[in-house]
N, C-alpha and C positions, 0 to 999 in steps of 0.2 A: 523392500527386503522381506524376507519370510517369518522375521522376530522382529519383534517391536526391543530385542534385547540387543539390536544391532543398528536401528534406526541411525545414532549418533554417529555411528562410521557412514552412513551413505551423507549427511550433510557436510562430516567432516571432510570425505575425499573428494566433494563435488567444489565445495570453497580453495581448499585447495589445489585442484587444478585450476580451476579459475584465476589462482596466484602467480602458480607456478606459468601458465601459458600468457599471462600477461593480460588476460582478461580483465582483472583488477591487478591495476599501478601501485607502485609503491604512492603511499598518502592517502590512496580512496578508504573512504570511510565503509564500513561491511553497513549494509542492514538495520535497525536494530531486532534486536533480541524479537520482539514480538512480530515485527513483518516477519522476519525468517522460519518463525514456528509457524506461521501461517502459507508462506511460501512451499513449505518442505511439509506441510501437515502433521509436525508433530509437537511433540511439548517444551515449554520454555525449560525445563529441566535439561533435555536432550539438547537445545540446544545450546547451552552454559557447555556443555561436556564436549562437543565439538570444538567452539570454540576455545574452550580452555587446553584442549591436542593442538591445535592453530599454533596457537600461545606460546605453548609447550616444544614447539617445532622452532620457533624461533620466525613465524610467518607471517603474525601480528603482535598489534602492540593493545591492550586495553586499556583506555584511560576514564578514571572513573568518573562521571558524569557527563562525558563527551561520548563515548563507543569507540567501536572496534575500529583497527585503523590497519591496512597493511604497513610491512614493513619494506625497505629499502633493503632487498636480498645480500645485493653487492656492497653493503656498507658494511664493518667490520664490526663480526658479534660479539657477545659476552666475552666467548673465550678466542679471542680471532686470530687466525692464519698470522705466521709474520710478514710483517708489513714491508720485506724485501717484493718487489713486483713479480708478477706471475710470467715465468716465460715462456714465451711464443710460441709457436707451435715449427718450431727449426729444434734441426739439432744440438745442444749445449754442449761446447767442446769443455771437455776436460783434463787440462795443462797439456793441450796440443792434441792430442790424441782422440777421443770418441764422445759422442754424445749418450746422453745417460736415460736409461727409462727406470720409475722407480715399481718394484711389486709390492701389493701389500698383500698379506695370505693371514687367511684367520688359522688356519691351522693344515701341516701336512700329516698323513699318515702314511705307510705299507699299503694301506688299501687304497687309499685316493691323495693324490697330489705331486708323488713325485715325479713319473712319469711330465706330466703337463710341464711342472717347473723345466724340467729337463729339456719339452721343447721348445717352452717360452724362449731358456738361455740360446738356445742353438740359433733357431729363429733370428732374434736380436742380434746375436754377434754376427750371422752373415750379412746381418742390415749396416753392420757399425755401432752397432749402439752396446753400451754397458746396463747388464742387467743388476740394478742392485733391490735386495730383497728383505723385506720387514715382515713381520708377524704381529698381529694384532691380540692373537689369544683371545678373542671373542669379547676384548675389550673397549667398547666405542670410543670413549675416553681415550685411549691409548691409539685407538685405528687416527684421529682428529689428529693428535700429536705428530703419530709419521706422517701423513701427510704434510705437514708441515714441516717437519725434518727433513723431508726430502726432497719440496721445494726450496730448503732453504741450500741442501745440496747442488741445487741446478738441474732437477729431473728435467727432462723435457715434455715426458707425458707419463703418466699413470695409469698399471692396470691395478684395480684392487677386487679381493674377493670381499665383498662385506659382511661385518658381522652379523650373525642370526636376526638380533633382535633390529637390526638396522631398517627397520621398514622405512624412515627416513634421514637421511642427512643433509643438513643444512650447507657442511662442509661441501660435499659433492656438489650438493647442485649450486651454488658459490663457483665453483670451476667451472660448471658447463657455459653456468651465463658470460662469464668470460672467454668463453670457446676453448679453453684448456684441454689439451686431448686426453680423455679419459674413456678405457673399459672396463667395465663389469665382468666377474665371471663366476661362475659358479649360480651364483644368484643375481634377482633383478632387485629393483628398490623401486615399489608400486608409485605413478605418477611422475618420475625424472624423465625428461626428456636425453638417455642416454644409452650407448647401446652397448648388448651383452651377450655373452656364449655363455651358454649351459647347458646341461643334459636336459632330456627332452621326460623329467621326468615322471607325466603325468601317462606317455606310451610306454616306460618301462615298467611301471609298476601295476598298469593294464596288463600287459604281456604275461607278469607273474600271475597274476590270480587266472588267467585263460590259461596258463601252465599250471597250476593246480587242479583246477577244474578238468583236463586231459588226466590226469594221474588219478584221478577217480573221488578227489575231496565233495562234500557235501556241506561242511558248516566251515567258514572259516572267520580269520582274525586279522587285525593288523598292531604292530606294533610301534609306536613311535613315539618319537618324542613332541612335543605342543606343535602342530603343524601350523601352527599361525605365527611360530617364532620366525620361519624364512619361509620365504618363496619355492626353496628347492623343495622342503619339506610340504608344503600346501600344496603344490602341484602332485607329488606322490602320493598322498593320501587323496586325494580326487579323481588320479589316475586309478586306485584302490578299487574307490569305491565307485565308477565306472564300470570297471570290469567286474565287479560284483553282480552287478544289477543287470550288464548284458548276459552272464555268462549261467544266472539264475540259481547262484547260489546262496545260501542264509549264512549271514555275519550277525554271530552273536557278538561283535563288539569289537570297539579300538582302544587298546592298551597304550595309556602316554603316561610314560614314564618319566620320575622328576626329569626336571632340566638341570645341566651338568655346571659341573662348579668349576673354580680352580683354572688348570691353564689346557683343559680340554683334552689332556693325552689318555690315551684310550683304557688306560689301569684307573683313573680319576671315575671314573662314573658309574664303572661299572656295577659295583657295592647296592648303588640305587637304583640301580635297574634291576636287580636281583628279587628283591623283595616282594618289588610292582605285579613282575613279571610272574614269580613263585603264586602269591594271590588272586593274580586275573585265571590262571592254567588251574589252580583247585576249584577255583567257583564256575570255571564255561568248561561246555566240554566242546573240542576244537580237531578236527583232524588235519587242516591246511593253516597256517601262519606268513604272513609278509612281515618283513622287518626293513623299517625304510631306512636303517642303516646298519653297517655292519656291526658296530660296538654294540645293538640291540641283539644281534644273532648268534656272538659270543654269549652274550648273557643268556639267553635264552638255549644255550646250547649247555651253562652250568646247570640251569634251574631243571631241563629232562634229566641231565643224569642224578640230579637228587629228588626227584619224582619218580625213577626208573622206567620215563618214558623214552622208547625207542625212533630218535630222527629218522625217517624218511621210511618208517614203516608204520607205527602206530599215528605219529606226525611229522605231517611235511612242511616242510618247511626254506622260504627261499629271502632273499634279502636285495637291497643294493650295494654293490662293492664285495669284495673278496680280497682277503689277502694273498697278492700276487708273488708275494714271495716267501710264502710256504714251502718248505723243502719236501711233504709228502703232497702238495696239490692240491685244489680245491676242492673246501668241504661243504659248502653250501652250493646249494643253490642259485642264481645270482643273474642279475645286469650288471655288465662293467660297464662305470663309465667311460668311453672313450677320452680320455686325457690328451692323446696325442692330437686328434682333431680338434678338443678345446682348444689346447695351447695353439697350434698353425693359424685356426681359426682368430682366436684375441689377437698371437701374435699381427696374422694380416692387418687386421682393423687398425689397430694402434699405428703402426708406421704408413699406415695411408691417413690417418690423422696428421701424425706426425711430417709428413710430406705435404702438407695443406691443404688436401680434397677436405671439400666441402661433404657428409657421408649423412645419407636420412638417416632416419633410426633403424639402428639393427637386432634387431632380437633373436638370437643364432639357436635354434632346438636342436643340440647333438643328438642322435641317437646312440641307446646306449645297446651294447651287445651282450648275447645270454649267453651263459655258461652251464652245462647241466653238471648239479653236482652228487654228493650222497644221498640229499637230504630230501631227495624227491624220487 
């Protein structure tokens, strides 16, 4: 690693894939503490701190003066699944009539989600199947919950969008090793052996900064939210800065703006991104801006007009997503994400699960498409 302030992620994601792939069994004993600082080169500090993520995952067990021990995945957790049994990877009729797939969605908006939803359902009903739909609100606790409500429904299989901070589920990967057909969308979940569609968005926000860079910028920015909270977000900010460093332009900096509270609807966050935003634009001077989401380019669109700075003239400015259903048309600049090829996309995967193909892993990079809008 390039920081010794990240040291404890490379031992923590190397044990556990080791777990996860079955390298270590459930009951093997880890290590101790001081072979693995010696093993990995670094300090018995660092390594307490992996292990205790391990722990934390629900992927070991610490017992005090014996060591580290893996855990038995498929054995039922703290807070566990109901203990009706998981079913099969067949259709589950439902009082005669169809078998049932369950959605989980962290959240839709105008700008991203409904479309997809729209062809997930279409999708599914010409398969037979019944689309029923849950909302997590970006809450893990609660995404844990529906899945279990919805197998205790009789889903037959599961698409979920995971929540942000979801870099792991114990819950998911619980289904996979049972071979429960499950996809991913929107985002991946680092280390699952599971597969996923999403936007490809480490080319679309490349795209953008090579689209500013053509409109004549010289210093720019990006704006977002903790890129380490998801995948979708991590890959757009590396997409960012990417095209930064091909395109040879100076970034004086990335603007993360708190992380959102509440049940994630687009008037909820915006208040704090206002503020972020208004302070990073007085202290840099900036003539091209990336917003790696749209509820960033709303805000960013309040904060010029009370600086009286001029979008797509003094600064440009482009985003991911656009609201598609604006009555005067797009105002930004932008990648849309393609939804419809998501949703076709997951949809395919799932019902060839769901039909009992055996499928490697798939890791699906939508591309997303530009839209030119004012603000550039």
């Amino acid at each position: 690693m390039s920081s010794n302030k990240y040291l404890y992620r490379k031992v923590y994601q190397d044990l556990r894939e080791q777990i996860i792939s079955r390298t270590l069994l459930p009951g093997d004993k880890l290590p101790a503490e001081s072979e693995l600082s010696q093993t990995y080169q670094v300090s018995s500090i660092t390594v307490k701190r992996a292990l205790s993520m391990l722990q934390e995952d629900g992927l070991v067990k610490r017992v005090q003066g014996k060591g580290t021990f893996v855990r038995d995945l498929l054995q039922p957790a703290e807070r566990p699944l109901p203990q009706s049994q998981v079913p099969a990877a067949q259709p589950v009729q439902l009082a005669g009539k169809r078998g049932m797939v369950g959605l989980i969605l962290e959240h839709v908006t105008s700008a991203f989600g409904l479309d997809m939803l729209y062809e997930l359902t279409a999708r599914l009903d010409e398969a037979g199947y019944q689309l029923i739909v849950r909302f997590s609100f970006s809450d893990i606790e609660k995404e844990t919950a529906l899945i279990g409500e919805l197998l205790d429904m009789g889903a037959a299989g599961l698409l979920i969008m995971p929540c942000h901070d979801s870099y792991y589920s114990r819950t998911i990967l619980r289904l996979i090793l049972e071979d429960f057909p499950v996809v991913l969308i929107d985002k991946r979940m680092e280390g699952l052996p599971v597969s996923t569609v999403c936007t490809d968005g480490f080319e679309a926000t490349r795209g953008l900064v090579r689209h500013l860079k053509e409109c004549g910028c010289q210093t720019v920015a990006a704006l977002t939210v903790n890129p380490s909270s998801s995948s979708s977000l991590g890959d757009r900010m590396s997409g960012f800065r990417r095209g930064v460093e091909e395109s040879g332009l100076t970034c004086c900096g990335e603007c993360v703006v708190p992380w959102r509270t509440g049940r994630m609807l687009s008037t909820v966050s915006e208040e704090s991104y206002i503020e972020t935003i208004r302070q990073f634009l007085t202290e840099h001077r900036v003539d091209g801006i990336v917003c790696t989401e749209y509820a960033l380019a709303r805000a960013l669109y309040t904060v010029a007009g009370q600086l009286g700075i001029a979008l797509g003239r003094e600064l440009r400015a482009c985003c991911i997503d656009e609201d598609a259903l604006a009555t005067t048309g797009y105002f930004f600049t932008h990648m849309k994400q393609d939804e419809w090829a998501i949703g076709r996309k997951a949809a395919e995967l799932i019902l060839q699960l769901l039909g009992g193909k055996k499928l490697p892993q798939q890791n699906i990079r939508v591309p997303a498409v530009f839209h030119q809008g004012q603000t550039t």
